[in-house]
N, C-alpha and C positions, 0 to 999 in steps of 0.2 A: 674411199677413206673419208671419215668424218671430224673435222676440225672444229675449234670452240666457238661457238657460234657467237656474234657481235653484241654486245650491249644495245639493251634497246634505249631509244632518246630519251623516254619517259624513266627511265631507273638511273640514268647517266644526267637528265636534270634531279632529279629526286637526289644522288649523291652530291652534285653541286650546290643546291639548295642546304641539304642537312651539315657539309664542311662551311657553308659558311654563317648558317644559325649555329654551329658550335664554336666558329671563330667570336661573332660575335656576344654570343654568353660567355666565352669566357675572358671578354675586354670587359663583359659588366654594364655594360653601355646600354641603355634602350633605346629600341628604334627611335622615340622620338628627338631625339638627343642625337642619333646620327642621321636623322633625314635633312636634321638643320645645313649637316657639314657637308652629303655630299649632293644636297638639293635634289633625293628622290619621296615622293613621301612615302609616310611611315605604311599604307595598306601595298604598295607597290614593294616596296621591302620584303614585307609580309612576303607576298607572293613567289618572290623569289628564294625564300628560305623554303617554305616549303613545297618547293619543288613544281612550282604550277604554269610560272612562267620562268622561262629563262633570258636574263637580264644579255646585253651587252658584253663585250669587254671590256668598253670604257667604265662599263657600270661595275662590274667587278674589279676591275683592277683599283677605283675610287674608293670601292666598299673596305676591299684589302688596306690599303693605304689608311684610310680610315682608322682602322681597328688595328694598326701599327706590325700587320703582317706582309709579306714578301708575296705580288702579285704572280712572279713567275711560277711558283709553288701550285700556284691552280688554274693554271693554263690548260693542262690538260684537262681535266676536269670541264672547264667549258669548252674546251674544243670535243668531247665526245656528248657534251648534249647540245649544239648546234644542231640542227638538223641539215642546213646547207655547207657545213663542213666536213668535208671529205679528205678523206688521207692521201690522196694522191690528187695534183694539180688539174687545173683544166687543159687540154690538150690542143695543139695546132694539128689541123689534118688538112691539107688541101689548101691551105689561105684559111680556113672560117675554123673560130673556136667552138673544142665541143665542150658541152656543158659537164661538172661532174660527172651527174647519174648516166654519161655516155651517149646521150642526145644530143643532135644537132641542135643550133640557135632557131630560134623561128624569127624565119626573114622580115624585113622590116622596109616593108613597101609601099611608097606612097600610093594612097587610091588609084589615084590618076595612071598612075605605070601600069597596071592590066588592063587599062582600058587600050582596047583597037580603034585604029583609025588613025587620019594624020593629026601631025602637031597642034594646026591650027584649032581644032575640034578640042583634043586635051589642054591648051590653054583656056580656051572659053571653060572648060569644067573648073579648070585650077581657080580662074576670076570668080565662079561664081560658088563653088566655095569659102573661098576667103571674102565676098560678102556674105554669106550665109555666117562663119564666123562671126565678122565684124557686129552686123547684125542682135547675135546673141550675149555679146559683150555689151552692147549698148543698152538692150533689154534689161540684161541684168541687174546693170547699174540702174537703170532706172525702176526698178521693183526693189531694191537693195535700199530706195531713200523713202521714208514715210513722212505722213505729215508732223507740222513741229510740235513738239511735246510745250509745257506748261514751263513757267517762269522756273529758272533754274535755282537751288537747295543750296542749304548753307553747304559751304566748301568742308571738306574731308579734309585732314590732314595731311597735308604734303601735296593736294592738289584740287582744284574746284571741284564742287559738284555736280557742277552743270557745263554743258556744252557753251563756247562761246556766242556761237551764232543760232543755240537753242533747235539746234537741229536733231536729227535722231532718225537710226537707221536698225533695221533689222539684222539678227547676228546667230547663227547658228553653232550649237556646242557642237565642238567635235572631239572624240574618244580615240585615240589613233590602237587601242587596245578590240582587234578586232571581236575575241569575245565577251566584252562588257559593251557593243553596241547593240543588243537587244534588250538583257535584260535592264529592269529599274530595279536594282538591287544594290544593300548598302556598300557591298562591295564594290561598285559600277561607277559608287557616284561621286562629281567631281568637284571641288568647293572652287565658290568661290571667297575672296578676301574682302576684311573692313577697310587695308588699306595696302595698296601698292609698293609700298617704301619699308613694308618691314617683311619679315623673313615669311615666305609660304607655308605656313609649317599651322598645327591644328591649333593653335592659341592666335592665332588666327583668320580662322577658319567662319565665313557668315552666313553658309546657307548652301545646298547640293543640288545641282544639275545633273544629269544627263543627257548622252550623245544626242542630239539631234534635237534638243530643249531651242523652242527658238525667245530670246530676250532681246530685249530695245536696249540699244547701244546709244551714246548721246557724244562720248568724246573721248579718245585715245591719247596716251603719253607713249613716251619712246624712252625712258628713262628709269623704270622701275626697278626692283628688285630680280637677278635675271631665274627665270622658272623651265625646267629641264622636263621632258615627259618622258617616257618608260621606252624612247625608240631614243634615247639620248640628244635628243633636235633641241636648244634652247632660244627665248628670247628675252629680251625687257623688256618689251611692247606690252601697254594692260588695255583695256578696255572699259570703259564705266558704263555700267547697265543698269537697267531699274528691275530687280527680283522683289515679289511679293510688295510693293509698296516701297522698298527701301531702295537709296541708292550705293550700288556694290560694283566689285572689280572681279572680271575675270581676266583670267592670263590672257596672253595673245597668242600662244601653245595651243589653247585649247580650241582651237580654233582651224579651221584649214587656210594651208597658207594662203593660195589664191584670195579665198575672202576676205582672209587678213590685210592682206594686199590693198583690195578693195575698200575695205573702212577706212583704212588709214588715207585712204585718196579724199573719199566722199564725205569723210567726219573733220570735223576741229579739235584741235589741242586742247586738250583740259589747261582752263589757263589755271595756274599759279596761284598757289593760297594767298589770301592780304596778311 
């Protein structure tokens, strides 16, 4: 007996995409006019209308709300283009949950635990480990700081130009959109802003990086405007970097977090406009 065979993910986003580019034409509204409200930008929008990536739920249900429609109404809708959502739960068997797709978990075993031999032997690995860690933290920071840059630039509005202590460290873009980190394409690329304090959005927009772009950082705020990326993670952390000559803001989004981590330790506060 042959039964209707399942929606594939790609026609099940492609239907979520085209229900909500018709919600949204007929609110009348253009993206960029709704990336203000629900802080996704307007080419990320794009994408999800038409069917290329599929967004969240939080990101849909904002879109919904947005466009003064009833998020419950297209639940299903994203739950059949999920790809890790499955109609039936993950299951207990034995103590260990099985996955979905009917797989076991893969164990999650420190190094050290297959090694034979007595304890005393696997302590000295676990010590020299965690210097070997340690080690590579320290490194890092220490290649993470470069020499100081030049006398700091008239102040930007809403916050200095220049680093206080005139320092400046190295800063890697990061694309958390795993197929826009290869290509340099207009679609890929990621702005950054003239000024931290007003809305992310393309009238604002000062110049385009890509994943893996590395720029000179000089001083971070904690206070900005807050910026959301397309895995719905947000922060107000900005960054001030020097691109082509000028001084500019990247999000602190666009960034991984660990090294975001890291600048905000090793950098100074953008001090405060006079």
């Amino acid at each position: 007996m042959t039964g209707r065979q399942p929606e594939s993910r790609a026609e099940a986003a492609r239907k979520l995409g085209d229900a909500l580019r018709d919600l949204q034409r007929q609110s009348g509204r253009p993206l960029r006019n709704l990336e203000a409200q629900v802080r996704i930008s307007d080419s990320s929008l794009s994408r999800y209308f038409r069917g290329e990536t599929v967004p969240t739920w939080p990101v849909v249900r904002d879109v919904c709300r947005a466009l003064g429609a009833d998020p419950s109404a297209y639940r299903a809708l994203w739950e059949a283009a999920v790809p890790g959502h499955q109609e039936t739960p993950a299951a207990a068997v034995g103590g260990d949950t099985v996955e979905a797709d009917g797989s076991p978990p893969l164990p999650h075993r420190a190094p050290w635990r297959r090694l034979r031999g007595p304890w005393p032997l696997r302590r000295i690995v676990t010590a020299v480990l965690a210097a070997v860690v340690a080690g590579a933290l320290v490194t890092g920071l220490w290649l993470l700081l470069s020499p100081q840059d030049g006398p700091g630039a008239t102040p930007a509005q809403g916050a200095a130009a220049g680093a206080s202590s005139g320092g400046s460290a190295g800063v890697l873009v990061h694309n958390v959109e795993k197929a826009c980190q290869e290509p340099r394409t207009h679609r890929c690329a990621l702005s950054l802003a003239y000024n931290p304090y007003r809305p992310y959005t393309t009238t604002n927009s000062a110049g385009r990086v890509w994943h893996r772009d590395l720029l000179q950082a000089r001083c971070t705020i904690a206070n900005g405007v807050t910026v959301t990326d397309e895995n719905h993670k947000h922060t107000s952390i900005w960054i001030q970097v020097t691109h082509n000559g000028q001084r500019l803001w990247l999000p602190g989004i666009r960034v991984r977090p660990g090294h975001l981590t890291q600048l905000t330790t090793v950098l100074p506060a953008c001090a405060p406009s006079a």
